[in-house]
C-alpha positions as CSV (number, residue, x, y, z in Angstrom):
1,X,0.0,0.0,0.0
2,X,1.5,3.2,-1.2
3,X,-0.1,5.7,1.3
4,X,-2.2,5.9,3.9
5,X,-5.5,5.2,4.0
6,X,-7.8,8.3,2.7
7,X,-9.8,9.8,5.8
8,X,-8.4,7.4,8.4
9,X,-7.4,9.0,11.6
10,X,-3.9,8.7,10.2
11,X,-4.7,10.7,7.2
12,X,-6.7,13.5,8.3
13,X,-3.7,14.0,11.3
14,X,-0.9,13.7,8.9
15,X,-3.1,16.2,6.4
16,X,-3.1,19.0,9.2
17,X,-6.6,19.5,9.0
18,X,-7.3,22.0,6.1
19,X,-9.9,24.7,6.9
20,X,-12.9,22.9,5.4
21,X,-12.1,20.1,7.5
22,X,-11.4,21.8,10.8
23,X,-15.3,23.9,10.0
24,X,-17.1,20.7,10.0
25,X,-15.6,19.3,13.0
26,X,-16.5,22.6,14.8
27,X,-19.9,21.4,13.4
28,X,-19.9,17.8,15.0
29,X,-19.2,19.2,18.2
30,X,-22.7,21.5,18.1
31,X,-24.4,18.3,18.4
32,X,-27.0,18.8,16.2
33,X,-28.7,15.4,15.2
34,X,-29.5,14.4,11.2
35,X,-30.3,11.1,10.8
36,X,-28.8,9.9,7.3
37,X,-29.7,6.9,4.9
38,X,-27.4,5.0,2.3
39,X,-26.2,6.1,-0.7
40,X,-27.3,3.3,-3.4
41,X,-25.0,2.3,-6.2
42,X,-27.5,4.6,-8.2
43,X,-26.2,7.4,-6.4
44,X,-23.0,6.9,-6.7
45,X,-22.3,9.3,-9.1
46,X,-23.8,12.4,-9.7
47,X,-24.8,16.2,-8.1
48,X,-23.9,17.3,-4.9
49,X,-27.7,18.9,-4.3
50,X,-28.5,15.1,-5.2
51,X,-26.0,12.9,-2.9
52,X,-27.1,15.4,0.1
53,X,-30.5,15.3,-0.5
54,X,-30.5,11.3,-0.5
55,X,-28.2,11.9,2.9
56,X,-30.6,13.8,4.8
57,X,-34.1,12.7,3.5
58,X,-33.4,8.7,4.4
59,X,-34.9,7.5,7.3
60,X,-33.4,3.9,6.8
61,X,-30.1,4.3,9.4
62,X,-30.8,3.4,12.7
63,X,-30.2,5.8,16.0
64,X,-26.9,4.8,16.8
65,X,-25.4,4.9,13.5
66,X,-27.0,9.0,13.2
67,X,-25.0,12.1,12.0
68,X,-24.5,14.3,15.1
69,X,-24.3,17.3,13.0
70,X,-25.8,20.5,12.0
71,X,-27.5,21.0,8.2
72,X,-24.6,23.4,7.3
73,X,-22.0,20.7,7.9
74,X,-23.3,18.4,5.4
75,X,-22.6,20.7,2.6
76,X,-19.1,20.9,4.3
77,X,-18.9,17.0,4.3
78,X,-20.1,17.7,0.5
79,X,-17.2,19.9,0.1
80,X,-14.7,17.6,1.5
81,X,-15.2,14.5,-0.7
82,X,-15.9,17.1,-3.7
83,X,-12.1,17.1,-4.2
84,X,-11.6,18.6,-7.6
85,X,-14.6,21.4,-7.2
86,X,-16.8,20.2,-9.7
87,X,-20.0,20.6,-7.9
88,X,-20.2,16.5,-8.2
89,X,-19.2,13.4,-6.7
90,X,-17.7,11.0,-8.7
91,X,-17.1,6.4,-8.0
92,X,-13.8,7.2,-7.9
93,X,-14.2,9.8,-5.3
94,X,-16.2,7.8,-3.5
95,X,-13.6,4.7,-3.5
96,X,-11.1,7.2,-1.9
97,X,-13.1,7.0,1.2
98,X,-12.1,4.7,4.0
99,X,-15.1,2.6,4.5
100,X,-14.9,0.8,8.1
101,X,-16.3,-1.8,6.2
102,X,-13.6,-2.7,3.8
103,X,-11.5,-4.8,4.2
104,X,-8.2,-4.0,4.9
105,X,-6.1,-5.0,1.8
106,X,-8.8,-4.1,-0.6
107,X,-6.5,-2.8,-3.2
108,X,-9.5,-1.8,-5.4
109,X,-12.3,-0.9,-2.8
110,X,-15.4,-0.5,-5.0
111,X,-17.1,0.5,-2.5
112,X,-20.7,2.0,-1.6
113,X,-20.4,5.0,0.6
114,X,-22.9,5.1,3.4
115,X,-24.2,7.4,6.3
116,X,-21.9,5.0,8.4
117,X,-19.1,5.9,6.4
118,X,-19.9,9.6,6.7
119,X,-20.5,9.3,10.2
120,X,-16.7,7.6,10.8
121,X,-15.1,10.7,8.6
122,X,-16.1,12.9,11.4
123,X,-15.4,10.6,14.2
124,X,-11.7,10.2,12.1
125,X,-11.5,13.8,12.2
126,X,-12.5,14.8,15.6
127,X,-9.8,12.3,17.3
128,X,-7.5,13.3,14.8
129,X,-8.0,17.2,16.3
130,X,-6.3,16.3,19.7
131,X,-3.7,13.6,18.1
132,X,-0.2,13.8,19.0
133,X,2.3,12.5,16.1
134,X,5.6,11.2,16.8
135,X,8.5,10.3,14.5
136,X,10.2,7.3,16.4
137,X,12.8,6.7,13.8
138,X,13.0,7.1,10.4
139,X,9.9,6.0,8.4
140,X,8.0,5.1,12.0
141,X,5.6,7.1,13.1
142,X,3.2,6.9,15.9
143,X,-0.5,8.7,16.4
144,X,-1.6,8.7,20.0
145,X,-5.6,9.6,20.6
146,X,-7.0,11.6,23.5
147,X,-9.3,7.8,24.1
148,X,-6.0,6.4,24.6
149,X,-5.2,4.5,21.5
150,X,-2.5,4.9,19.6
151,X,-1.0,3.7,16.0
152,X,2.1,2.7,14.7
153,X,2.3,3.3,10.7
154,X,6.0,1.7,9.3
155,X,6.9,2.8,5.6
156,X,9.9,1.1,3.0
157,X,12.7,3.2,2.2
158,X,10.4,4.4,-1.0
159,X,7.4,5.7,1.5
160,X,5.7,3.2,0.8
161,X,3.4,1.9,4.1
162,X,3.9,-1.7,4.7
163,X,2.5,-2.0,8.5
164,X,0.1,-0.6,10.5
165,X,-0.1,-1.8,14.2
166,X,-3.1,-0.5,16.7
167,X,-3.5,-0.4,20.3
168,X,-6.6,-0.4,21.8
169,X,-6.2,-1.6,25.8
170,X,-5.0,-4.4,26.2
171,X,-5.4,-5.8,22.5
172,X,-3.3,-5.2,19.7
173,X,-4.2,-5.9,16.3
174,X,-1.0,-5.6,13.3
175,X,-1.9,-5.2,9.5
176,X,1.7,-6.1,7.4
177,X,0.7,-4.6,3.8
178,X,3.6,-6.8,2.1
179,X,2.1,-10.2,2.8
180,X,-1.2,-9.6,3.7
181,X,-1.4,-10.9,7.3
182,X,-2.8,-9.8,10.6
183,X,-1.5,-10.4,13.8
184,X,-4.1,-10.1,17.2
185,X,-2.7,-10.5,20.9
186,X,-4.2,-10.0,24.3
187,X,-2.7,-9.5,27.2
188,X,-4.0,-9.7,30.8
189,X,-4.0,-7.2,33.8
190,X,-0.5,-8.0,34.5
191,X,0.9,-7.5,31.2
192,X,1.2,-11.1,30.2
193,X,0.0,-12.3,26.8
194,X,-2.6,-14.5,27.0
195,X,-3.9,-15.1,23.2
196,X,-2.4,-14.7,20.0
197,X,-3.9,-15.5,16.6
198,X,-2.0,-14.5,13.1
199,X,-4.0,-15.1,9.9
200,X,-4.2,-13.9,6.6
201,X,-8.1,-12.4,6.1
202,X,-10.7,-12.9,2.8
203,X,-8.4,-16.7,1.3
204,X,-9.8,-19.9,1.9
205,X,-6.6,-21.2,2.2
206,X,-4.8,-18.9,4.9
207,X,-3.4,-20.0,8.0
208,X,-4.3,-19.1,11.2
209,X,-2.4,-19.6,14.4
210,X,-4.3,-19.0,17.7
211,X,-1.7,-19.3,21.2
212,X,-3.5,-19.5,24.8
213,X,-1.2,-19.3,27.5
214,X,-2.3,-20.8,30.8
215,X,-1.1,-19.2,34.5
216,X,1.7,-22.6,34.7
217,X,3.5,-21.4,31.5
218,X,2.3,-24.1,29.4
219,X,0.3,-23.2,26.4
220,X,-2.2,-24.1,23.7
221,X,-1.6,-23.6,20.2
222,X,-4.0,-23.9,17.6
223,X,-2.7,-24.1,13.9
224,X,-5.6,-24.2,11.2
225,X,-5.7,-23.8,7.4
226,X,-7.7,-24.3,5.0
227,X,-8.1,-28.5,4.9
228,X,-6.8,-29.1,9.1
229,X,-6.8,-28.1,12.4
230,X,-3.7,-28.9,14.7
231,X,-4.2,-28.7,18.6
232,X,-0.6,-28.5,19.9
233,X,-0.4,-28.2,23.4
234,X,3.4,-26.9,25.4
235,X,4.3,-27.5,28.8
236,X,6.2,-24.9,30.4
237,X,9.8,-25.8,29.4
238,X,7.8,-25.4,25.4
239,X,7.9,-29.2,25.1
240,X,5.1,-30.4,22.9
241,X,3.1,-33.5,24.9
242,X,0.1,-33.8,23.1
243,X,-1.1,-33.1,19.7
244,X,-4.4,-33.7,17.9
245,X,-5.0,-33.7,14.4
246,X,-8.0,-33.5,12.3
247,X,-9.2,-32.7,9.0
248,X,-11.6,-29.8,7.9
249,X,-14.0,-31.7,5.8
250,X,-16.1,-35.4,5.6
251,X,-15.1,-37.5,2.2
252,X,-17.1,-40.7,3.2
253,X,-17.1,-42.1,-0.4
254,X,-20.6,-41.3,-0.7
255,X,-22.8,-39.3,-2.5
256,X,-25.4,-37.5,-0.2
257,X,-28.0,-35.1,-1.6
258,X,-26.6,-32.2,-3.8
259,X,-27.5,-29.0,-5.1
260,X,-26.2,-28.0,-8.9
261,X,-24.9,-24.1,-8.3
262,X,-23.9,-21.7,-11.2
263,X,-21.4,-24.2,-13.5
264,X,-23.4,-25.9,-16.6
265,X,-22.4,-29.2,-15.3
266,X,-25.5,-31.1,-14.9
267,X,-24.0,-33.6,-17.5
268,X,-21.8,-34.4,-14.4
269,X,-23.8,-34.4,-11.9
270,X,-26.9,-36.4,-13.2
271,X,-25.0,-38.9,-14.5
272,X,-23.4,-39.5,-10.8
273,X,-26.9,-39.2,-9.4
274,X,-27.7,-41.8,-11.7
275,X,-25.0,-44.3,-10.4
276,X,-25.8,-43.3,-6.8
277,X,-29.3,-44.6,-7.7
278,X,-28.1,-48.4,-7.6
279,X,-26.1,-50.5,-5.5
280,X,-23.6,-51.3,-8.2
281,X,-23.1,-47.1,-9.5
282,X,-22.1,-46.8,-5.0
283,X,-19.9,-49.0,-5.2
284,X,-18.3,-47.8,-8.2
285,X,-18.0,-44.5,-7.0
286,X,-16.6,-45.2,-3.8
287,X,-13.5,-47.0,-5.5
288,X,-13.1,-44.5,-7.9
289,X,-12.3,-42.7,-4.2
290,X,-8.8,-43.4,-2.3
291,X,-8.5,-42.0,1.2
292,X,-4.4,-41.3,1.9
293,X,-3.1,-41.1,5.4
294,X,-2.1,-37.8,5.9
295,X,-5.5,-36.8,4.6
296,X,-5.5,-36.2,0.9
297,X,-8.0,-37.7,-1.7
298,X,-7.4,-39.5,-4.7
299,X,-9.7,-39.5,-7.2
300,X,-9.6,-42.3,-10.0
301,X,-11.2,-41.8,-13.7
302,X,-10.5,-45.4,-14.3
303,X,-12.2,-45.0,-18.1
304,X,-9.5,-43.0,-18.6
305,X,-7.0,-44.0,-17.0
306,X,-6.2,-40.6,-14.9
307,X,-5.8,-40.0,-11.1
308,X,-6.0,-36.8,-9.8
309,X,-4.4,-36.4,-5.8
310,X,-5.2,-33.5,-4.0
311,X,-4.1,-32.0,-0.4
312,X,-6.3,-31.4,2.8
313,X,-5.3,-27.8,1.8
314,X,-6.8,-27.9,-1.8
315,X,-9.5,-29.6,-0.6
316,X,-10.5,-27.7,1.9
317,X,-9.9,-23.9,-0.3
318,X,-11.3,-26.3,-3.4
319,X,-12.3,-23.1,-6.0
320,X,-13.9,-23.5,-9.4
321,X,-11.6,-22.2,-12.1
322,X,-14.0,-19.2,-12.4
323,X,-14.3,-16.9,-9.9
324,X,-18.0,-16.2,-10.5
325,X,-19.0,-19.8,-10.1
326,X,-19.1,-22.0,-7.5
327,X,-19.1,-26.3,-7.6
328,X,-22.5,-28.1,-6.1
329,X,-23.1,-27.7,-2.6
330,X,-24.0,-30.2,-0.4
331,X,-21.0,-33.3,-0.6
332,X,-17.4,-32.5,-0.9
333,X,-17.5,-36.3,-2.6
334,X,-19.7,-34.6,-5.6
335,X,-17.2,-31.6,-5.3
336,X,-13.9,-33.8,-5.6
337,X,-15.4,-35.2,-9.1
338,X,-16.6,-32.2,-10.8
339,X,-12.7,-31.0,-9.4
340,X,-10.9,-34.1,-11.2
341,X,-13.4,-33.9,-14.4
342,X,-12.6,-30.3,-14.6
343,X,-9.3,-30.8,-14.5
344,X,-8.8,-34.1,-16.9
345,X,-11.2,-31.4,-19.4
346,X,-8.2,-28.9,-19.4
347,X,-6.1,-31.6,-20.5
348,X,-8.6,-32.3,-23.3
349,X,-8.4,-28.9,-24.1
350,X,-5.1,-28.5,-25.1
351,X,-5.1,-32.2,-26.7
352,X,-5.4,-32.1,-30.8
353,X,-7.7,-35.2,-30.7
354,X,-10.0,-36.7,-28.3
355,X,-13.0,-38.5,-28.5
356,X,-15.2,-36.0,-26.7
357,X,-13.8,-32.7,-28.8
358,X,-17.4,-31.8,-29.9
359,X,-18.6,-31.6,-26.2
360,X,-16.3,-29.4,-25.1
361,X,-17.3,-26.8,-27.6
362,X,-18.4,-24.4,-24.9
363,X,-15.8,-25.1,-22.1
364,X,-12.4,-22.8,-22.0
365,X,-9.9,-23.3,-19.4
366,X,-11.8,-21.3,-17.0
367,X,-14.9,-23.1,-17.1
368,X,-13.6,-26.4,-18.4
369,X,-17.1,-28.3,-16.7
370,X,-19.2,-26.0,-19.0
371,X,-21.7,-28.5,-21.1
372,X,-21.3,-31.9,-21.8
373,X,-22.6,-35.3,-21.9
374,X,-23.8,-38.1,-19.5
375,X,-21.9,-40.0,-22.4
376,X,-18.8,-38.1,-21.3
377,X,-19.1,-38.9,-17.4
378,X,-19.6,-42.7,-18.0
379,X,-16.9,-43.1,-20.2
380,X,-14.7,-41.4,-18.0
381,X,-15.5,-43.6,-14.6
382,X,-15.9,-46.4,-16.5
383,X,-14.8,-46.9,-19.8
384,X,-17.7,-48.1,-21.3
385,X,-18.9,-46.3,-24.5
386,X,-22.5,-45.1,-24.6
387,X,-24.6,-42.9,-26.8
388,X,-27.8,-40.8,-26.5
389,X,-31.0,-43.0,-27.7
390,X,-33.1,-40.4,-29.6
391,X,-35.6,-42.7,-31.0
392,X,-39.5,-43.2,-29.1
393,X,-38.6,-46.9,-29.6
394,X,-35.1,-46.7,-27.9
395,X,-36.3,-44.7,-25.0
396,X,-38.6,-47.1,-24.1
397,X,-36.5,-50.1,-24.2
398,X,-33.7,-48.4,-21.9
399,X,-36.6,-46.8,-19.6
400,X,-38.1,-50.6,-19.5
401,X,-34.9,-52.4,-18.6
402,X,-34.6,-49.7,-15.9
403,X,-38.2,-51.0,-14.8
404,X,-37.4,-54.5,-15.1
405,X,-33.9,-54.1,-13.2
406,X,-33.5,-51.0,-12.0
407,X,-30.1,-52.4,-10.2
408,X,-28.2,-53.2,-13.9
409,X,-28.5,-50.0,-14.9
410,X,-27.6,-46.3,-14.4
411,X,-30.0,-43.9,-17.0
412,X,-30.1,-40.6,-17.6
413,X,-32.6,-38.3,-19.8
414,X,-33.5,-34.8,-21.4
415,X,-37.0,-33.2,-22.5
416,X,-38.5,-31.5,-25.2
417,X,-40.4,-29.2,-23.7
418,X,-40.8,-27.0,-20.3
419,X,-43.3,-27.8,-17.9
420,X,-44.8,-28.0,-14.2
421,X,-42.0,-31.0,-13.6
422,X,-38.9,-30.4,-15.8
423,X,-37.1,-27.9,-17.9
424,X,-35.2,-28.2,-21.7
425,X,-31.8,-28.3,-22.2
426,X,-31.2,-29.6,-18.9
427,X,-29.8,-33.7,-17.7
428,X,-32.1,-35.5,-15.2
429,X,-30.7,-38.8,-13.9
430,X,-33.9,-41.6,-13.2
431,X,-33.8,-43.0,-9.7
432,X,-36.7,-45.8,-10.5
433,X,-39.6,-46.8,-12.6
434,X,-42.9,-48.6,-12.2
435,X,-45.9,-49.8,-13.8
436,X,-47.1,-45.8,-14.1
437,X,-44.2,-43.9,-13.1
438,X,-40.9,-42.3,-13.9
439,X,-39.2,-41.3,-11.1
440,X,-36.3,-39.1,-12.1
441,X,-34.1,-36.3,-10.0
442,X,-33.6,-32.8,-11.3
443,X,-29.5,-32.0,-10.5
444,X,-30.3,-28.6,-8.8
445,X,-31.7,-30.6,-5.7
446,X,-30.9,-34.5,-6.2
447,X,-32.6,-35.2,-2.4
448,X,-35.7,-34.7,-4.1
449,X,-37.7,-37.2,-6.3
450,X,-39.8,-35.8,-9.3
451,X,-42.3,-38.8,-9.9
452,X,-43.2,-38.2,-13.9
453,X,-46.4,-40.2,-15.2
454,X,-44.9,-42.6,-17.9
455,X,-47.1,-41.9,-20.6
456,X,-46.3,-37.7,-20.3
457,X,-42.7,-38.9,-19.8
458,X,-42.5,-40.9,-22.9
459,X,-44.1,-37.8,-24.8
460,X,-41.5,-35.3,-23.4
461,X,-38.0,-37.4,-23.3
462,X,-35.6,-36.3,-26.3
463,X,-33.1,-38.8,-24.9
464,X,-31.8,-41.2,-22.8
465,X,-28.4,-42.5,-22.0
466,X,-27.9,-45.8,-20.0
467,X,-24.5,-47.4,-18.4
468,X,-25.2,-51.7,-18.2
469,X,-23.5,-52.6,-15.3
470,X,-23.3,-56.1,-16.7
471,X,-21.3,-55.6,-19.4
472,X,-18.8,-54.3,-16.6
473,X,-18.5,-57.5,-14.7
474,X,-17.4,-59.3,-18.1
């Protein structure tokens, strides 16, 4: 972070307080109550009449988050985020503001600027009136508040500010800007730490490290990251003489209800929904899982002959390739396969040939699970070649061996037409069948069983895919 934070306490001290500054905190101190709404991202750009109107006219903020001031200090507040003198406000104005609900290392805080916010300026500004700054050394500095805080602000030999420490009591919190960690403590009445926890805030896989001290000198130490959690504890010569290990997630080699998310994968999922539907497709997919000892998962696309191994950590900050979606919810078991398709996909990607190049049409190598077959899935768990049966005659034979035994094979199908019980363009996986009945489960919520009158169904279906489990056993 190159400089300070714009209209921290820091910031408004180290700015001496220009005039238009020091006349609205004159203002605050009146007392006069206004009680401000949001601004909405609407608002985030235009007039200054506009912005204050919104201010004052919004009834939404609650008491304690009012603005203590009078209706001349508003336009000053105007005044003061109106850098340039334009008579408007722009985003990127806005974003200069120190919002005490951004994050700390928000390096682009697009932020939406709020009666809160507003109300904190001041706050920043009145405590920043009776500040005291020190130079401790070069590129140290130190702010000490009339309440008793105080902050430390650190800066490389370019100016550059690469910690900021606060004291609040007995609690200290540390920001280090170069590697994006915090640091927390606690110390008791006599001056003796008592808790410590660094961690590195907004990644899934950060580590945090929490230290209790007991009144013996021993300690507890509490290591966790993304995939495990380590309870180390210390006796008071800092011996370790227990430790307890466990992992941050359940892989039971099962498949328990799922919900499909944002990623056009309900090729993948159906077709695993439609092997969880028998005894044979459960026990294929729980070999195709392989539990290690120090807690990673392999998992085995036997059709293919590809393994993909991945770490507690990876599991447990498991991403999509695309930041704007998100794998299924509901079993990290689902989540490890639509991880190892994905990533056996990329491969495909950059591969000249490959039997599946037409389904992959629509995937890149950030979204490699976009569309696809049931086809696809099958082949890759298993090996065995299948194909979509368009035909009203096909159809019913694979939906009448799935009547007739329902254990031999895993089916899958698509419809025409949107209606009360499915939708086009979209895989269902078919749990059972009887005399009347279809029963098949839609991927966005497989715990739930769509029962679908046979002779509608046969009407509908544009295709159905089937996996014989007894051709496997040859």
């Amino acid at each position: 972070m190159s400089e300070i934070k714009k209209y921290s306490k820091e910031w408004f001290v180290t700015n001496r307080l220009p005039e238009k500054q020091e006349k609205a905190i004159r203002e605050v101190n009146n007392g006069t109550r206004i009680v401000g709404g949001g601004f909405e991202s609407d608002t985030l750009t235009g007039s200054v009449e506009k912005i204050k109107a919104k201010l004052t006219n919004n009834s939404d903020l609650s008491y304690s988050q009012s603005l203590f001031l009078n209706d001349v200090s508003v336009d000053n507040l105007m005044d003061i985020l109106d850098e340039n003198g334009d008579g408007k406000i722009s985003k990127e104005e806005f974003n200069a503001v120190a919002s005490t609900d951004m994050e700390e290392f928000d390096e682009d805080p697009n932020i939406t600027l709020s009666s809160k916010d507003l109300k904190q300026i001041f706050e920043n500004a009145v405590a920043a009136d009776s500040a005291k700054l020190n130079v401790l050394s070069p590129g140290l500095i130190k702010y000490d508040y009339a309440d008793g805080t105080s902050t430390i602000i650190s800066r490389d030999k370019d100016g550059n500010v690469t910690s900021k420490i606060e004291v609040k009591g007995n609690e200290t919190v540390g920001y280090n800007y170069t590697n994006k960690t915090v640091y927390y403590s606690k110390k008791n009445e006599n001056g003796d730490i008592v808790e410590q926890k660094t961690d590195e805030p907004g990644r899934k896989n950060d580590t945090q490290v929490s230290t209790f001290y007991n009144d013996d000198g021993s300690k507890i130490v509490i290591t966790k990251t993304a995939g495990t959690t380590v309870i180390d504890k210390y006796d008071n010569q800092n011996n370790v003489i227990d430790s307890l290990r466990s992992l941050n997630y359940l892989s039971d080699k099962k498949i328990g209800p799922t919900h499909q998310r944002n990623i056009g994968d309900c090729w993948l999922l159906s077709g695993i929904n439609a092997l969880n539907a028998t005894e044979k497709g459960r026990q294929l997919i729980s070999d195709a899982i392989e539990h290690h000892d120090d807690g990673s998962i392999t998992i085995k696309l036997n059709g293919v002959n590809r393994s993909y191994t991945y770490t507690p950590d990876e599991i447990g900050a498991m991403e999509y390739d695309s930041s704007q979606k998100s794998y299924s919810w509901g079993d990290i078991d689902m989540n490890l396969f639509e991880k190892a398709v994905g990533d056996y996909r990329k491969e495909l990607l950059s591969s000249v040939k490959t039997r599946f190049k037409m389904n992959l049409l629509d995937a890149t190598m950030n979204d490699p699970l976009d569309a696809g077959s049931n086809t696809e899935l099958f082949y890759y768990l298993t090996g065995q070649k299948t194909s979509e049966r368009m035909l009203r005659s096909q159809v019913r034979d694979i939906i009448d061996k799935k009547q007739d035994n329902a254990e031999n094979y895993a089916v899958t199908v698509s419809f025409f037409k949107k209606n009360d019980l499915v939708i086009s363009g979209h895989a269902y996986s078919v749990n059972r069948v009887t005399e009347d009945t279809v029963y098949i489960v839609n991927p966005w919520d497989s715990g739930e069983e769509i029962a679908y009158p046979k002779d509608l169904f046969m009407k509908n279906c544009m295709d159905a895919t089937m996996l014989d489990f007894t051709k496997l056993e040859k």
